[in-house]
C-alpha positions in Angstrom: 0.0 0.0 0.0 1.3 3.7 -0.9 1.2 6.3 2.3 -1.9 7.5 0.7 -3.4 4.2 0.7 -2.9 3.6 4.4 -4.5 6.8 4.9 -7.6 5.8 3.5 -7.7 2.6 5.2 -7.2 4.7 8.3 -10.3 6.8 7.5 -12.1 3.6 6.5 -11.1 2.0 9.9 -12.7 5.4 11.7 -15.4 5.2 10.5 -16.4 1.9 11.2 -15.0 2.2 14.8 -17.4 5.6 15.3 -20.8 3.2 13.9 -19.9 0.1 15.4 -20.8 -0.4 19.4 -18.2 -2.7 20.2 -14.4 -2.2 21.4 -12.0 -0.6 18.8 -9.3 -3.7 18.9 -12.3 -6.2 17.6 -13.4 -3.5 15.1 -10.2 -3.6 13.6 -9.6 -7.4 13.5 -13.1 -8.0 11.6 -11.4 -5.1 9.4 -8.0 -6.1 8.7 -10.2 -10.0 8.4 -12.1 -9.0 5.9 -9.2 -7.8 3.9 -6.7 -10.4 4.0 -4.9 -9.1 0.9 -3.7 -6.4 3.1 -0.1 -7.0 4.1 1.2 -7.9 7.5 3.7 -4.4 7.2 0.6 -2.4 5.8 -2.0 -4.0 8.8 0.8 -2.5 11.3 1.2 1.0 10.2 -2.6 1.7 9.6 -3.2 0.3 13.4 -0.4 2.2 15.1 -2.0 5.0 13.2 -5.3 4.3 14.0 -4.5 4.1 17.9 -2.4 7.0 17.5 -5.9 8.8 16.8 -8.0 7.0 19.2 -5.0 8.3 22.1 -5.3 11.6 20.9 -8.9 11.9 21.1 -9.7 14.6 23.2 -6.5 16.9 22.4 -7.4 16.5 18.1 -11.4 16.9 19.2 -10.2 20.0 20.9 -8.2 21.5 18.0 -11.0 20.8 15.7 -14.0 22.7 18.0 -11.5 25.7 17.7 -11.1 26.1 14.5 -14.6 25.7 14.1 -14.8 22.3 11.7 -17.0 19.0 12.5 -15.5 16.4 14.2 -15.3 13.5 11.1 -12.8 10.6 10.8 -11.1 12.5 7.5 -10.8 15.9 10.1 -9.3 13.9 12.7 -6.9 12.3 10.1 -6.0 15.7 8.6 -5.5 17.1 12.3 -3.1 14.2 13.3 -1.1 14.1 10.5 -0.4 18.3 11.0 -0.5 18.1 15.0 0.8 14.7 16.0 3.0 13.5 13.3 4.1 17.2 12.4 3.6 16.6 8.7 3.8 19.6 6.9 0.8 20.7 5.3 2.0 20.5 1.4 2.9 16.7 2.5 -0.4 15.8 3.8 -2.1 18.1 1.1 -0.7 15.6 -1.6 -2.0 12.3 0.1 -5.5 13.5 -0.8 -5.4 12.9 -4.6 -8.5 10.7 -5.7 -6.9 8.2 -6.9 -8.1 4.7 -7.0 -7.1 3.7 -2.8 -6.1 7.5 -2.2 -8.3 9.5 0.1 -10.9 12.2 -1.9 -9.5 15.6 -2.5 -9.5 18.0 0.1 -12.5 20.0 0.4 -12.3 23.7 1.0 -12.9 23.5 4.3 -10.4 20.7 5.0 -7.9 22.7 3.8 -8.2 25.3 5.4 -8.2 23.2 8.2 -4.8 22.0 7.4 -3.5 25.7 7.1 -5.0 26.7 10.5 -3.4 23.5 12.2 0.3 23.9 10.3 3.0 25.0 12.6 1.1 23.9 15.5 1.6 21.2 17.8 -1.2 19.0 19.7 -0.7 20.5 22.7 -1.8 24.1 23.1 -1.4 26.3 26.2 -5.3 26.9 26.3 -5.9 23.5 26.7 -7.8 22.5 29.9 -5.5 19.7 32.0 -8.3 17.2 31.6 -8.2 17.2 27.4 -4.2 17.7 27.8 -4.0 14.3 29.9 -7.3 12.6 27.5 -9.8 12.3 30.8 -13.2 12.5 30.2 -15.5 14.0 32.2 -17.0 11.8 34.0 -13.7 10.0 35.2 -12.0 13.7 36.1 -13.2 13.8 39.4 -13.3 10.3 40.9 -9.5 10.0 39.2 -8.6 13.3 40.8 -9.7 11.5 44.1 -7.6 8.5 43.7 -4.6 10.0 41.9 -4.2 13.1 44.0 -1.0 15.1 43.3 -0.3 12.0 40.7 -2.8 12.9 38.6 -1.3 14.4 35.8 1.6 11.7 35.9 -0.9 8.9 35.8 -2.7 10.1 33.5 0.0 10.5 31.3 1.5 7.4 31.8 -1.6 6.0 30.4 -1.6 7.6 27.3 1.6 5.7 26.2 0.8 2.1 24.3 1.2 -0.9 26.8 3.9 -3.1 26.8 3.8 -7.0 25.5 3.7 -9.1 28.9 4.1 -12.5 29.1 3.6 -15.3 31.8 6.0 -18.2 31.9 3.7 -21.4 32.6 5.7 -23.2 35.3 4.1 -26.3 34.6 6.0 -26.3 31.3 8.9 -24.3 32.1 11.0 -21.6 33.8 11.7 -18.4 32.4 15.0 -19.1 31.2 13.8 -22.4 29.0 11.2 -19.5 28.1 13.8 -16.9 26.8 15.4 -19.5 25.5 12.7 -20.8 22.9 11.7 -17.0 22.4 15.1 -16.1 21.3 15.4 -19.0 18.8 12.3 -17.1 17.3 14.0 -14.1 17.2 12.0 -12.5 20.0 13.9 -10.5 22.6 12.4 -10.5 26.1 13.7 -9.2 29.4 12.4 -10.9 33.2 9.5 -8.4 34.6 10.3 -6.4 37.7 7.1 -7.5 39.5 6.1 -11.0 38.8 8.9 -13.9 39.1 7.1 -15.6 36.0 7.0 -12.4 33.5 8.7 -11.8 30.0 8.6 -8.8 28.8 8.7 -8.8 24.9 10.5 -5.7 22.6 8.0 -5.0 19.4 4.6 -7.0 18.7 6.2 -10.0 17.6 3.1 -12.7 15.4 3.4 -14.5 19.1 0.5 -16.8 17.3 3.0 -18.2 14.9 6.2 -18.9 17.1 5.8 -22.3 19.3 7.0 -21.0 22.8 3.2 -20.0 22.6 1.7 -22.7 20.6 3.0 -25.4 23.0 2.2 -23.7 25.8 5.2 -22.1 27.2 4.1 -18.8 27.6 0.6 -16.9 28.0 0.2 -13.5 27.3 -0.9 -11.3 30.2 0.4 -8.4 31.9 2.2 -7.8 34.8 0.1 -6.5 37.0 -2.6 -9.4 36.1 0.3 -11.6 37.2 0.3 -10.1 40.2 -3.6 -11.0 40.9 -3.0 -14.4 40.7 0.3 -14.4 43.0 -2.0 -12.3 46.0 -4.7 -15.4 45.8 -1.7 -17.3 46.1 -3.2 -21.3 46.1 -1.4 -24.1 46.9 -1.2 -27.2 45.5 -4.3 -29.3 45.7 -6.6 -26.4 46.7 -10.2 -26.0 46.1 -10.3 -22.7 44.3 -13.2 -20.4 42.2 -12.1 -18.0 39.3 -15.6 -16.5 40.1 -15.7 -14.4 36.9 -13.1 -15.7 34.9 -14.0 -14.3 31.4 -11.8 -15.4 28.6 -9.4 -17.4 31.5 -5.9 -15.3 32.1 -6.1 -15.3 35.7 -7.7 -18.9 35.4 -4.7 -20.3 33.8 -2.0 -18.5 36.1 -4.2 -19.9 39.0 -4.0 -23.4 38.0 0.2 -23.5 36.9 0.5 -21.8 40.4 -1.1 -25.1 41.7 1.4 -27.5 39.7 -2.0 -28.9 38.3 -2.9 -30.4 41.0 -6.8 -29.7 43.2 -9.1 -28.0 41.0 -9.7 -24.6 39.6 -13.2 -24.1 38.7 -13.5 -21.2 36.4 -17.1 -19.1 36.7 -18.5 -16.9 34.5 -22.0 -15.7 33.5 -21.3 -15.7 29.8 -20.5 -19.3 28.7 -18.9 -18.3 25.2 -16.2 -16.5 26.6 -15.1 -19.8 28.8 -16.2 -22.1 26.1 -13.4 -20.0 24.1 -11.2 -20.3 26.9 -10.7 -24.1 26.8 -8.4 -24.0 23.8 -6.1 -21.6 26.2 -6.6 -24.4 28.9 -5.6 -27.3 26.7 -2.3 -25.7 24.9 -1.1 -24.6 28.7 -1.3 -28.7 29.2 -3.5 -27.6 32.4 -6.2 -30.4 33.7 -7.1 -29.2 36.7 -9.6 -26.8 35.6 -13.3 -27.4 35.1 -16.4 -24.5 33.6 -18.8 -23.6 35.5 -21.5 -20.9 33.2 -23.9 -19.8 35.6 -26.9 -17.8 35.4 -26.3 -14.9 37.3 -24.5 -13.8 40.4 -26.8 -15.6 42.1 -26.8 -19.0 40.7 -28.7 -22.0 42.5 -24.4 -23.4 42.3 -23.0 -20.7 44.8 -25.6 -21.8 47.7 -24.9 -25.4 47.0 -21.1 -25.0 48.1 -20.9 -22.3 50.5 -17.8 -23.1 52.4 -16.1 -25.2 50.0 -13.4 -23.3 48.5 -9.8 -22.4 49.4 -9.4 -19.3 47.5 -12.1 -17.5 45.7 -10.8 -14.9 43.6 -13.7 -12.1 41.9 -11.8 -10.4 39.4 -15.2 -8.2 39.2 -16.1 -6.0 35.6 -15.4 -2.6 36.1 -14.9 0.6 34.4 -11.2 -0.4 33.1 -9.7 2.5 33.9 -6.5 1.0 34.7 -6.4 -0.1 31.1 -7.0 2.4 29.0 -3.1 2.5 27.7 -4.5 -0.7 26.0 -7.7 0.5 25.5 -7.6 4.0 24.4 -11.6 4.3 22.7 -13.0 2.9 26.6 -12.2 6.4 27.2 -14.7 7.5 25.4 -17.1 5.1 24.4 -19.0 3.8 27.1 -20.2 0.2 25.8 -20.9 -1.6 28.7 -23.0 -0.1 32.0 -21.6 2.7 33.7 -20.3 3.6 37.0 -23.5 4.2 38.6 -25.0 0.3 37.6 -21.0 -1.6 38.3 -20.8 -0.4 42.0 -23.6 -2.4 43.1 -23.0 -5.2 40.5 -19.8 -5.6 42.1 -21.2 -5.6 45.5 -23.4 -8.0 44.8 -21.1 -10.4 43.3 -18.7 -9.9 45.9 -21.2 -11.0 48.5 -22.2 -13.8 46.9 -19.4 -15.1 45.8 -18.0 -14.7 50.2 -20.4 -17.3 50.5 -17.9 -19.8 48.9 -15.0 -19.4 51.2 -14.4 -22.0 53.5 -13.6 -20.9 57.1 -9.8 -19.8 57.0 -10.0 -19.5 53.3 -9.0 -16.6 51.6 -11.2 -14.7 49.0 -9.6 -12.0 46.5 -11.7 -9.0 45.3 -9.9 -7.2 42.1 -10.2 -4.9 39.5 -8.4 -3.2 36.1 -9.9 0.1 37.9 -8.2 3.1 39.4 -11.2 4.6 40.7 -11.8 4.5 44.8 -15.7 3.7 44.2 -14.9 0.1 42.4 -11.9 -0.5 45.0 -11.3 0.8 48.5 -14.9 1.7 48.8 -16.3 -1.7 47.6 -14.1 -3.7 50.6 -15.0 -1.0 53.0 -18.7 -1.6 52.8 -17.9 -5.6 52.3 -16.4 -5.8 55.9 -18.9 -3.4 57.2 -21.4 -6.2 56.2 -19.7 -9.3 56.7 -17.6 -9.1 60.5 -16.0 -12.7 59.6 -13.8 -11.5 57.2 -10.6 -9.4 57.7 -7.9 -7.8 55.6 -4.8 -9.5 55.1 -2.2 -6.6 54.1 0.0 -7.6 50.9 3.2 -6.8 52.2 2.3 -10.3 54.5 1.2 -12.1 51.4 4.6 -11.1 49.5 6.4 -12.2 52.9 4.7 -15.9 53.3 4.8 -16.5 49.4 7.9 -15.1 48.3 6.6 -13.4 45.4 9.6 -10.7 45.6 12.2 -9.1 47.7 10.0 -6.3 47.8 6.1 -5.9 47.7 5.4 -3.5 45.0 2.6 -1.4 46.8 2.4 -0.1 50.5 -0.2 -0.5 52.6 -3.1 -2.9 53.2 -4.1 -3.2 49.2 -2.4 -4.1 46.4 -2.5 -1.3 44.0 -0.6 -0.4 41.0 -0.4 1.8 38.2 1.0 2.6 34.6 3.2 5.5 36.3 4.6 3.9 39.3 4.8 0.3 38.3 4.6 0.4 34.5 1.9 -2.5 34.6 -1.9 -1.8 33.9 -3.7 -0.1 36.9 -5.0 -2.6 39.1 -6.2 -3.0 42.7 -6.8 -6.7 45.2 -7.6 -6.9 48.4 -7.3 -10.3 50.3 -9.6 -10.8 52.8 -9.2 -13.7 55.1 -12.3 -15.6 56.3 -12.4 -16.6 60.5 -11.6 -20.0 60.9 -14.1 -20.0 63.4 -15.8 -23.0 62.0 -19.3 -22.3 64.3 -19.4 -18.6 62.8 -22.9 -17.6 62.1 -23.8 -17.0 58.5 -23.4 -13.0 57.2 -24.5 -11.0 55.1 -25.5 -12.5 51.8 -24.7 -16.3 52.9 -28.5 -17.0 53.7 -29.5 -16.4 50.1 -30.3 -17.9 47.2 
């Protein structure tokens, strides 16, 4: 494809992504798989491009409500290529010929777009600190809250494009025998400075194609998500509940943790997404998991084994702040429920899935959220409800399970972030059940 070309398909791609209500990254795989003729060089440049755009949201949005011109996928192209890339104008002026795969001429208005935006950069010293930093506004306030006077290097930190984690699977190897195979690829990766099973891989290598992956050797997921599955910390020939274990990542890190041995039972209310999550299972060579779809948060299943589990872990849905490096358009395009219907879907998974834990047992509440509503708030009102539990503080969890040297977050919860850890944002707390076996049941446990 010529330059020009790529710009269309970047238009193209836009456009779709602004009529289609699902998440940009499966907007663009149905693209690019619908076009298979389209090189694997060509496939990168128009995505980097596209996210380029999509991370630039607010600031290019902001440019174009000044000078006065709609807000289209050809504007926002025009505006990046000028204000991001620092094109100059002449350069980007000559992309728009016509031609066959070229973009349409410019318009009159488009170019005197261009002219207005030449010379500039994206940033502009009338630009509100929420646009420069790409918060929207309902986030500003809460992440204000939770960042404090790390607000503006947070959110800056997760405007940059996440890193390629992986997680060794111990059941098949250590991270050296990992390296090892990834380097015969041709893939470079360095050990994690969190997690003592992460790679952390230069580029976007085709991981699909190289065997390391195929045969199981190594998992994709980030750092931080390693980190999860470290704080439930199961042993061995535990009992354990991925309570909402969506496509499996934590599910699998779980079960290697356990040397495939006890049973994982891996939860969610969508059974497609876990149905799809058995090939992962297979290729990790793990045996010791088993499905579990159920109806709601409230399935008939959870009442039948109260008490039964080890380690529950509720990696609950949330707003994903934590991820928007990753996922740039969540910013903006709300496509799930918002903040105000996830607080008390969390709570109430949360207290339903406490009914599992044995007495003793340990049960894990986590999110890919930065926001003190879906986190510290959500365990406050837990314990205020259920007296039986307790918080177990991570820097003990590091100590007894020899994670690291060094726990990476201070204080009772685990928390990290794209600024101080360079992981996604995430937040667990581990809450220890009283092994008090006579313990009356709380909260939730006498429902269905």
């Amino acid at each position: 494809m010529t330059p020009a070309a790529r710009l269309q398909a970047v238009i193209d791609l836009l456009t779709e992504i602004d009529a289609t209500p699902r998440p940009a990254d499966a907007v663009m795989s149905a693209y690019f798989r619908a076009r298979r003729y389209i090189g694997s060089k060509d496939r990168t440049a128009v995505a980097e491009t596209t996210y380029a755009i999509l991370r630039r949201h607010a600031r290019l949005n902001w440019w174009l409500a000044k000078e006065g011109h709609p807000n289209t996928p050809r504007a926002r192209v025009i505006a990046n290529a000028t204000l991001g890339e620092q094109r100059p104008g002449g350069a980007v002026a000559k992309m728009f010929t016509g031609d066959r795969f070229d973009p349409a001429p410019l318009t009159q208005e488009e170019s005197a777009l261009l002219g207005a935006l030449e010379n500039h950069t994206l940033e502009h010293p009338g630009m509100p600190d929420a646009v420069r930093v790409e918060c929207p506004d309902w986030a500003e306030a809460p992440m204000r809250a939770a960042l404090g006077n790390r607000f503006a290097v947070e959110m800056t930190a997760l405007l940059d494009a996440a890193p390629l984690d992986l997680r060794v699977n111990a059941v098949k190897a250590n991270r050296d025998k990992a390296r090892a195979a990834l380097a015969k690829a041709g893939i470079t990766a360095t050990p994690t400075q969190w997690s003592p099973l992460g790679l952390r891989v230069q580029g976007r290598p085709p991981l699909g194609q190289v065997d390391a992956f195929k045969n199981g050797l190594v998992e994709i997921q980030d750092e931080g998500s390693q980190l999860v599955a470290f704080a439930v910390a199961p042993k061995p020939g535990d009992q354990v509940v991925d309570f909402c274990a969506g496509a499996g990542g934590k599910t699998l890190a779980l079960a290697a943790l356990m040397n495939n041995k006890g049973r994982v039972v891996a939860c969610d209310v969508l059974a497609g997404r876990l149905k799809r999550a058995a090939e992962r299972f297979r290729r990790a060579g793990l045996h010791n998991i088993e499905a579990k779809p159920l109806t709601s948060a409230r399935d008939p299943w959870v009442k039948r084994h109260k008490r039964k589990f080890d380690r529950v872990l509720v990696d609950a849905p949330c707003s994903g702040t934590g991820t928007w490096r990753r996922n740039p358009d969540s910013r903006w395009r709300v496509l799930g429920p918002g903040l105000e219907q996830l607080v008390p879907l969390q709570a109430e998974i949360l207290d339903s899935a406490a009914r599992l834990v044995k007495p003793g047992g340990r049960l894990v509440y986590a999110t890919c959220s930065l926001l003190p509503e879906e986190n510290e708030g959500q365990i406050a009102a837990f314990l205020a409800t259920h007296p039986d539990f307790t918080v177990k503080p991570v820097a003990e969890v590091w100590a007894e399970e020899s994670v690291g040297a060094t726990p990476p977050a201070d204080g009772p919860y685990l928390r990290l972030s794209p600024g101080r850890h360079d992981t996604d944002g995430f937040f667990a707390a581990v809450l220890v059940r009283a092994a008090d076996e006579g313990a009356e049941p709380v909260g939730g446990e006498g429902e269905a």
